[in-house]
GUGUVO-278161 format. One line per 4 residues: their letters; for each residue x, y, z of N, C-alpha, C. Coordinates in steps of 0.1 Angstrom, whole numbers, plus 5000, padded with zeros to 4 digits. Layout:
REM GUGUVO-278161
A) X/Y/Z/X/Y/Z/X/Y/Z  ...
This chain:
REM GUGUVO-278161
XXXX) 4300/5249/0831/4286/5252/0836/4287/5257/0850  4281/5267/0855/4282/5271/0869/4272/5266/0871  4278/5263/0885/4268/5259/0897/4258/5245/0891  4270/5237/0882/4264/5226/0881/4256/5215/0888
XXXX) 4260/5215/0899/4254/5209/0909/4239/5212/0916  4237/5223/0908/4224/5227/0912/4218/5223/0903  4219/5216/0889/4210/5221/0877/4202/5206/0879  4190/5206/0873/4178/5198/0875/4170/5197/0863
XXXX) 4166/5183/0858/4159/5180/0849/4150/5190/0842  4150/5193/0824/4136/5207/0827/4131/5197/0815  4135/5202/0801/4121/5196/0791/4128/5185/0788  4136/5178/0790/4137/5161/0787/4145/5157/0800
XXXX) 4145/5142/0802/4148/5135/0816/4154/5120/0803  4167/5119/0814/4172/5107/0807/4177/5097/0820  4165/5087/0812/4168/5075/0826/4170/5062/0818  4179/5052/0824/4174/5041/0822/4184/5040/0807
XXXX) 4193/5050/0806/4199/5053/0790/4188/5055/0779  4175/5063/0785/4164/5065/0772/4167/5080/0777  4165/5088/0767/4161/5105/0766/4145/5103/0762  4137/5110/0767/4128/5115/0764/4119/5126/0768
XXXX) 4108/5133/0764/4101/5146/0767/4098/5141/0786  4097/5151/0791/4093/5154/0810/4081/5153/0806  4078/5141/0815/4063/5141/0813/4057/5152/0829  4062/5161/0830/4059/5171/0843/4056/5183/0833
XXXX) 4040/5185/0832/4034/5197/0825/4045/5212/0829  4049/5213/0841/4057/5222/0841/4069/5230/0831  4072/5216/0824/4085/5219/0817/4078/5213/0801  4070/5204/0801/4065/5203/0788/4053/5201/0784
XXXX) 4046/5208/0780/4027/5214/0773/4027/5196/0770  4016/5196/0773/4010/5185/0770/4005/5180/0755  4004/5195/0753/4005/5195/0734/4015/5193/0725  4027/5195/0739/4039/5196/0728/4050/5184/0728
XXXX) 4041/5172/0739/4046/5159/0743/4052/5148/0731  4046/5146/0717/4048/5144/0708/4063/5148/0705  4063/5159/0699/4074/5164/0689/4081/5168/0699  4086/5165/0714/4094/5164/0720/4101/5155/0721
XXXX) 4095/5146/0722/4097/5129/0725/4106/5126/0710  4100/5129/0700/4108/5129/0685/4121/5135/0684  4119/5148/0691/4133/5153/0689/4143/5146/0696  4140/5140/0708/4147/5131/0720/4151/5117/0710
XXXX) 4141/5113/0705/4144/5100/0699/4158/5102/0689  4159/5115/0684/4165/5121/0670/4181/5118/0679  4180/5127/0687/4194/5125/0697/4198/5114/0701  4187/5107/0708/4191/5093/0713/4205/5086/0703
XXXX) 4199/5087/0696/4196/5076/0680/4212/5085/0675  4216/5095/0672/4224/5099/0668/4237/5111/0673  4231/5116/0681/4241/5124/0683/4248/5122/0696  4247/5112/0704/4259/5110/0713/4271/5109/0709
XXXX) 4279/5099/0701/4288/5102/0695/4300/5114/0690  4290/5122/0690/4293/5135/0683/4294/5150/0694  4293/5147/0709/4290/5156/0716/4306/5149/0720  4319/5158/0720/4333/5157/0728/4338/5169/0737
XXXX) 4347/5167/0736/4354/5177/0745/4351/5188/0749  4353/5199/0747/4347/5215/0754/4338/5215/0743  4326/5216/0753/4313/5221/0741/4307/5235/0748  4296/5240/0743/4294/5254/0739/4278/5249/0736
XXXX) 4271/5248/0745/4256/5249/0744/4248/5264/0737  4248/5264/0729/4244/5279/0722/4230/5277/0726  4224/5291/0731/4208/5291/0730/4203/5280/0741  4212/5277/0752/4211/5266/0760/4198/5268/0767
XXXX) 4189/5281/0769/4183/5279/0782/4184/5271/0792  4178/5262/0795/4179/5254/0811/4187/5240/0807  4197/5242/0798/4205/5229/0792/4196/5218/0794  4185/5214/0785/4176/5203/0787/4184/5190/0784
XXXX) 4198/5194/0780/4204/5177/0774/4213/5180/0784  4216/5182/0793/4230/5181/0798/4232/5164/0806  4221/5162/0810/4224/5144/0817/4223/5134/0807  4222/5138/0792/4224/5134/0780/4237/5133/0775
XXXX) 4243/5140/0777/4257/5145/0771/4266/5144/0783  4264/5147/0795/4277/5154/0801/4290/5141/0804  4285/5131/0801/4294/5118/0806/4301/5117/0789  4300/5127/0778/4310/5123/0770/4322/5140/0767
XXXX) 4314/5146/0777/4325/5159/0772/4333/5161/0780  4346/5172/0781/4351/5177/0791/4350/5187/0799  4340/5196/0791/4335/5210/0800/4325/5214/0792  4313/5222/0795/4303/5229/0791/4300/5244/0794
XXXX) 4301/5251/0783/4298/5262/0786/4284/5271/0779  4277/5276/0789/4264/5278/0790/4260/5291/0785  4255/5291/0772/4256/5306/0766/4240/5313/0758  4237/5322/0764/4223/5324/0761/4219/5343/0760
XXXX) 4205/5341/0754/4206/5357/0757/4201/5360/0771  4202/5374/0774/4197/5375/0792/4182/5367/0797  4180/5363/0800/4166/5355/0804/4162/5365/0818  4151/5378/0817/4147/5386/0823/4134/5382/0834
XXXX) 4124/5372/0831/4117/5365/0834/4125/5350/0845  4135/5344/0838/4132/5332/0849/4148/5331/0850  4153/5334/0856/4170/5336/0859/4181/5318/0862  4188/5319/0848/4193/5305/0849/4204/5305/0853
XXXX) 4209/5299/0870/4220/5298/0874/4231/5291/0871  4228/5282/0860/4240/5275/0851/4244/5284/0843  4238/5297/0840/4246/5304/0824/4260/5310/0828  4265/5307/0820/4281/5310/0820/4277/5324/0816
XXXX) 4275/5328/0803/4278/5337/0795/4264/5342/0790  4263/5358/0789/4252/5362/0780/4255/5366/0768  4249/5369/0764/4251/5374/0749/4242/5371/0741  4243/5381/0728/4232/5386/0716/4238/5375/0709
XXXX) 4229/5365/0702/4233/5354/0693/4232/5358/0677  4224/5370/0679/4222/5378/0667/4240/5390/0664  4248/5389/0673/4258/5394/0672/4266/5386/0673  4284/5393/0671/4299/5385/0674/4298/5374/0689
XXXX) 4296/5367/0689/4298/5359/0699/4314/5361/0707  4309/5362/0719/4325/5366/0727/4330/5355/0733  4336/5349/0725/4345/5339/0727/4356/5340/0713  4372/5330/0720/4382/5331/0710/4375/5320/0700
XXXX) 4383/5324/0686/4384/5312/0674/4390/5298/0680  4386/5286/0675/4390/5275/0676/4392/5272/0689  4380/5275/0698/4379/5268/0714/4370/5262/0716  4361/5258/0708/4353/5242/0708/4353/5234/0704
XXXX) 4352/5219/0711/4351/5209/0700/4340/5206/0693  4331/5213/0706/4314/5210/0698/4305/5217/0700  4295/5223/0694/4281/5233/0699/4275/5226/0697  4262/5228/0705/4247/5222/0703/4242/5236/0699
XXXX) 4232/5235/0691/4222/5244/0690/4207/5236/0687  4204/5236/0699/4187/5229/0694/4179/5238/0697  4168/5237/0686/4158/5246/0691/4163/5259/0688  4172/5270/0681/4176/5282/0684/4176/5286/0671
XXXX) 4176/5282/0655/4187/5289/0644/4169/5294/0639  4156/5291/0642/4148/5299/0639/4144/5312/0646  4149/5311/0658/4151/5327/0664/4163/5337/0664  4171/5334/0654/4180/5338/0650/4181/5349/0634
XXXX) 4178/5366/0641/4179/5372/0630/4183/5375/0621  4201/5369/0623/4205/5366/0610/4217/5354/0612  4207/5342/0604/4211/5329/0606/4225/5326/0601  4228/5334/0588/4243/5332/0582/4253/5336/0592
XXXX) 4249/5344/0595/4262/5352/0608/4266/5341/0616  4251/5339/0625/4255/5331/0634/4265/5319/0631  4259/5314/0620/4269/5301/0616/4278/5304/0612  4285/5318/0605/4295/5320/0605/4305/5322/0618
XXXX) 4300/5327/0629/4306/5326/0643/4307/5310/0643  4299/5301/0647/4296/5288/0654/4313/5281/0641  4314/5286/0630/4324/5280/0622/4338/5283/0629  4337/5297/0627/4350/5302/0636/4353/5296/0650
XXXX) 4345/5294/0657/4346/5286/0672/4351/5274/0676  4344/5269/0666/4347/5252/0662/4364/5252/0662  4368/5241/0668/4381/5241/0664/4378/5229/0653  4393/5228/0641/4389/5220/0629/4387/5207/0638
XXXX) 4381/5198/0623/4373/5187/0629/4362/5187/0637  4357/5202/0642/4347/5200/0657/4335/5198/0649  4325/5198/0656/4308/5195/0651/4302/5202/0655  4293/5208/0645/4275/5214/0652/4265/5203/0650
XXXX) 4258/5201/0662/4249/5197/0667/4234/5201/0666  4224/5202/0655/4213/5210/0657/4202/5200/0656  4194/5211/0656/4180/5206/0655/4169/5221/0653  4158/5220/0643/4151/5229/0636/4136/5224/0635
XXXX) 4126/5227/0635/4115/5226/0631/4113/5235/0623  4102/5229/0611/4099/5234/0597/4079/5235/0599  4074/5230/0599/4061/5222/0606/4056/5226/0616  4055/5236/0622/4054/5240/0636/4049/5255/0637
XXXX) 4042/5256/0643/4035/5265/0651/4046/5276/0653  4040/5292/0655/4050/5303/0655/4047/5302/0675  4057/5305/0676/4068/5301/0696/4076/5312/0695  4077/5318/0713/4083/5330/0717/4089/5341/0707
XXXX) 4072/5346/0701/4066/5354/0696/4073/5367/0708  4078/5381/0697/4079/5380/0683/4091/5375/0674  4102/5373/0686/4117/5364/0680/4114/5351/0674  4106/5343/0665/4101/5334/0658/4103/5340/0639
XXXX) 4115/5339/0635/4118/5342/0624/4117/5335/0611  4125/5324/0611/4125/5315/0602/4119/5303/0597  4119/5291/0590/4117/5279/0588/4125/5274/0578  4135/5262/0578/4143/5262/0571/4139/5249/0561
XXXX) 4139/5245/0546/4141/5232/0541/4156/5232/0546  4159/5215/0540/4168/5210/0538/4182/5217/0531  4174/5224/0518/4184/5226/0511/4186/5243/0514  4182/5251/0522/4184/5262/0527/4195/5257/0536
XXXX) 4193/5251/0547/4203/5244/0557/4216/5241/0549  4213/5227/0539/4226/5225/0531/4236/5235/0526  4231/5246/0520/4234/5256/0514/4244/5267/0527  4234/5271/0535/4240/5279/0548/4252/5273/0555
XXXX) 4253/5257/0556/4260/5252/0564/4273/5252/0556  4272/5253/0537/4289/5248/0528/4291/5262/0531  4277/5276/0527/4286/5290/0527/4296/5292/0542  4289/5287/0555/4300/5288/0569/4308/5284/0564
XXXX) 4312/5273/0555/4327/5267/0557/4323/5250/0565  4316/5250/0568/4312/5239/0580/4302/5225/0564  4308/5215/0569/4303/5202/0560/4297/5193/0565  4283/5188/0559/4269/5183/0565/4276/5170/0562
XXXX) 4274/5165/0579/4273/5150/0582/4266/5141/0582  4254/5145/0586/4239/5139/0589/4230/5149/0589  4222/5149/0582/4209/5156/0582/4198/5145/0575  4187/5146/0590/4174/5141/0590/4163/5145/0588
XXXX) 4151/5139/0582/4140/5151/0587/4131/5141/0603  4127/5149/0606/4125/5144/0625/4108/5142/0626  4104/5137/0612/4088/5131/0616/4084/5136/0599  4067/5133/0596/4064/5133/0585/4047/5139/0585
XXXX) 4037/5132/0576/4023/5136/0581/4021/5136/0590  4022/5120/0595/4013/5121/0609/4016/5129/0620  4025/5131/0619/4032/5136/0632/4027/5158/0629  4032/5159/0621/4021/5171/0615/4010/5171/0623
XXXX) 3998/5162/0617/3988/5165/0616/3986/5163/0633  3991/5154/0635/3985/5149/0655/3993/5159/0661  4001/5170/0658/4006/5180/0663/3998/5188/0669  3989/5192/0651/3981/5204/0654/3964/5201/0656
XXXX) 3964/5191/0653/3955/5185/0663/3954/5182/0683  3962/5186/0683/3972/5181/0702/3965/5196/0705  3975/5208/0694/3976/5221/0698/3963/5230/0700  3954/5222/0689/3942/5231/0688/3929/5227/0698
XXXX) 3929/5211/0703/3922/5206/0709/3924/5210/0722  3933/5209/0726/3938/5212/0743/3935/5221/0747  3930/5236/0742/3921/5246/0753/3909/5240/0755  3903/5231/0750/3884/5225/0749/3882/5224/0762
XXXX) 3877/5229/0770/3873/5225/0789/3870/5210/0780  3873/5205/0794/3870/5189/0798/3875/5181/0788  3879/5178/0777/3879/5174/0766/3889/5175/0757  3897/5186/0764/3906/5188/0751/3919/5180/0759
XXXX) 3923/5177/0773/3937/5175/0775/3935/5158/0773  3923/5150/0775/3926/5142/0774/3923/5134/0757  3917/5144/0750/3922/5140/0740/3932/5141/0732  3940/5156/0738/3953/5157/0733/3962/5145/0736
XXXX) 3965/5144/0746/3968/5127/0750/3971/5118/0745  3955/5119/0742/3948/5103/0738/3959/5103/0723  3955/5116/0713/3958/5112/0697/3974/5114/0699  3985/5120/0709/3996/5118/0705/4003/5103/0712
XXXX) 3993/5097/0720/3999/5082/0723/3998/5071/0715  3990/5077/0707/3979/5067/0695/3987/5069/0685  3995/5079/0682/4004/5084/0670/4019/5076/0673  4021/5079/0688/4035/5074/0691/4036/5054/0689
XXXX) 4023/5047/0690/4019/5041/0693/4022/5034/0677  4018/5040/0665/4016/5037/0655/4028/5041/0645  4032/5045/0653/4046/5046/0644/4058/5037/0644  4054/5024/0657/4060/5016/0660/4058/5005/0651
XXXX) 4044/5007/0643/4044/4994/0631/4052/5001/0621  4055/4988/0617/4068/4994/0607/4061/4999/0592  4050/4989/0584/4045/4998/0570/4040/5012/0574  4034/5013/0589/4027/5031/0592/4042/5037/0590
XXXX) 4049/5035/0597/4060/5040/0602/4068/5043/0588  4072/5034/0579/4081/5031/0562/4067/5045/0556  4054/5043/0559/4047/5051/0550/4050/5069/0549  4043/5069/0566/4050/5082/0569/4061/5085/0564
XXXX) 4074/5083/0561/4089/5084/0563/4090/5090/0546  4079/5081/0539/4078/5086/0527/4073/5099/0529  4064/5106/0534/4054/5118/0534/4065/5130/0542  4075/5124/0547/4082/5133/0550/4094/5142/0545
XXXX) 4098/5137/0525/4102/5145/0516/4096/5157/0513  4085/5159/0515/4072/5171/0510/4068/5177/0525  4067/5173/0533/4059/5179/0548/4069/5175/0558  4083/5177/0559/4095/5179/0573/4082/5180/0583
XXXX) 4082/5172/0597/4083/5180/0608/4091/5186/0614  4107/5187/0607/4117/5194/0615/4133/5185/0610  4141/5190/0606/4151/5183/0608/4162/5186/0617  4170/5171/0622/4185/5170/0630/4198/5171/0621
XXXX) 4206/5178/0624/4215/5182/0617/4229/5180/0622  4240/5171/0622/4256/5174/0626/4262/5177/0612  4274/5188/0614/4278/5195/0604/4296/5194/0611  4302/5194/0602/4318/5193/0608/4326/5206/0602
XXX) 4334/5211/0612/4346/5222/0605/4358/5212/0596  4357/5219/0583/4366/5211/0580/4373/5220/0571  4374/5233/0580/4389/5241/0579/4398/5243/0590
């Protein structure tokens, strides 16, 4: 990563050994506090382990995990398409993710891709690069929303089930380790409830708020929490994904 020493907390902050959403509207919508916080929990909870040696932040923008990760790898490299609007002084490398990725075969131990394989025009490719990259044994790292609102319109392409993922990830060559889905109804519904309320003058931010504290709140009893988890075979809000080269 260049100019590491400059880089600074954007849409998650990890203190205390907790990851979670920035509660600084700057870096995260107030609407989007919820299914932040989820995807944070998804990581907490599982993918440290799995972040090693030279990794390869794909689609990194402002590396939101890097104080999450950086005390288990040995280098990071910071790879994105040109960002023309807000200029990121960590990016190593630019590049079309929709094209050949310019880097050699078998020089990572690990990619993240969060947040990126739905703006990706053609999702097989890519994972056919992220396979080639991987050195054997290495891991992809992802995360996808299914349930979700269309975002940085018009590059907003896909939505994946499970078994589209499953499927994409045996045709790479690459073999699913863990795959979750990352919330259920409620978290749905107090989503687009958050999303739709929050322009209301006076009314909308602090009820958006109000119903995703109330949701975070209620997910901590365990029958709400066991119920939902059911409701989440039929209505994903998104799933976490590690996948291993195992050519």
């Amino acid at each position: 990563m260049k100019n590491s020493e400059l880089w600074k907390e954007t849409k998650f902050v990890f203190k205390n050994g907790i990851l979670r959403a920035n509660p600084n509207e700057k870096f995260v919508s107030v609407s989007s506090r919820l299914v932040a916080n989820i995807v944070a929990k998804h990581y907490q909870e599982n993918a440290l382990p799995y972040f090693k040696g030279d990794l390869l932040d794909l689609g990194c923008g402002f590396s939101p995990f890097y104080s999450f990760y950086r005390e288990q790898i040995s280098s990071v490299t910071c790879a994105d398409w040109a960002q023309s609007m807000h200029q990121n002084p960590q990016l190593d490398v630019i590049c079309d993710l929709n094209e050949k990725l310019p880097f050699d075969s078998d020089t990572f131990d690990s990619i993240l891709l969060s947040d990126v394989l739905e703006h990706i025009r053609k999702p097989e490719q890519l994972l056919n690069e992220i396979q080639r990259l991987l050195k054997k044994d290495g891991v992809l790292i992802m995360n996808v929303p299914y349930f979700y609102c269309l975002h940085e319109e018009p590059h907003d392409y896909f939505r994946y089930t499970e078994f589209a993922l499953k499927s994409m990830i045996s045709d790479a060559g690459l073999q699913v380790e863990l795959l979750q889905k990352t919330g259920g109804t409620l978290e749905i519904i107090t989503d687009l409830f958050a999303k739709n309320i929050r322009p209301i003058p006076v009314i909308g931010k602090p009820l958006c708020k109000f119903s995703q504290f109330l949701t975070w709140q209620m997910l901590k009893v365990k029958p709400i929490l066991k119920l939902n988890q059911k409701t989440s075979a039929k209505y994903p809000l998104g799933y976490f994904l590690v996948a291993r080269n195992i050519n």
